[in-house]
C-alpha positions in Angstrom: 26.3 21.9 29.7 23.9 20.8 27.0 22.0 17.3 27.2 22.1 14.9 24.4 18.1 15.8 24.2 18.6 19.3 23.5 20.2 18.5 20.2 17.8 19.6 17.6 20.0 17.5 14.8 19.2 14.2 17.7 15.8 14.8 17.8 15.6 15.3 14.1 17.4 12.1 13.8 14.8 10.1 16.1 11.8 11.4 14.2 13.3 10.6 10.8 13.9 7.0 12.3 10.5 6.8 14.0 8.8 7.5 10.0 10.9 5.2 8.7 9.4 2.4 10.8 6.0 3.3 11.1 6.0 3.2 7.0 8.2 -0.4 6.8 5.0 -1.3 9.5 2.4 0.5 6.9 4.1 -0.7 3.8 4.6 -4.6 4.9 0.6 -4.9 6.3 -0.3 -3.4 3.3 1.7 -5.7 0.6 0.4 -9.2 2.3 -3.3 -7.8 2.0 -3.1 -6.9 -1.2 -1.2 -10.3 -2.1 -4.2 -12.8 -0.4 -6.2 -10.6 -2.2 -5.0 -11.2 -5.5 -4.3 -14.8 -4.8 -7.4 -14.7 -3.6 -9.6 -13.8 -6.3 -7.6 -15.9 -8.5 -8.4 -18.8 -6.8 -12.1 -17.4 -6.3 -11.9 -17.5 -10.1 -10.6 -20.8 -10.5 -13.4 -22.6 -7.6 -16.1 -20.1 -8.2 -16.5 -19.1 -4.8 -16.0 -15.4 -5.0 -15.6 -13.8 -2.5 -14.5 -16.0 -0.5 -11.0 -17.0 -0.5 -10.1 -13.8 -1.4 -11.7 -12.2 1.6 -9.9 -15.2 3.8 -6.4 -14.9 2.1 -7.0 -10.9 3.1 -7.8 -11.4 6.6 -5.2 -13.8 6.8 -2.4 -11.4 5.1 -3.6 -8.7 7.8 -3.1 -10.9 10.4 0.3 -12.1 9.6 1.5 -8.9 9.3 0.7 -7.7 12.3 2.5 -10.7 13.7 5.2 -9.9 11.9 5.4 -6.7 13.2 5.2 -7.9 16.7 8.1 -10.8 16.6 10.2 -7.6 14.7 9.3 -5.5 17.5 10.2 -7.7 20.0 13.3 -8.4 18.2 14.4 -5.2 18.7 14.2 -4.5 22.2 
């Protein structure tokens, strides 16, 4: 009797769904860094305190993406 494990087309299936999270986790970080970046530097612009806000508005994008993809973790299990 085969196992459900031994199913390549189930193990295929996990993989696929395993890349498809760890890029929605890649993608998502990535966007809100490059969006307090850009706010950022426009309001460096504006205050004339480059670099400043830009670098805060990055480290906070960074930081709530990663939180982000904690709570969406934990939603899921």
């Amino acid at each position: 009797m085969k196992k459900a494990s031994d199913d390549p087309e189930n193990s295929n299936k996990a993989v696929f769904q395993s890349l498809i999270v760890a890029s929605q986790f890649i993608i998502s970080i990535a966007t809100l860094i490059v969006l307090g970046a850009y706010f950022g530097n426009y309001l460096d612009t504006i205050f004339k305190t480059r670099p400043l806000i830009s670098l805060g508005l990055s480290i906070l994008g960074f930081s709530l993406g990663i939180y982000l993809q904690i709570r969406q973790i934990q939603k899921n299990n």
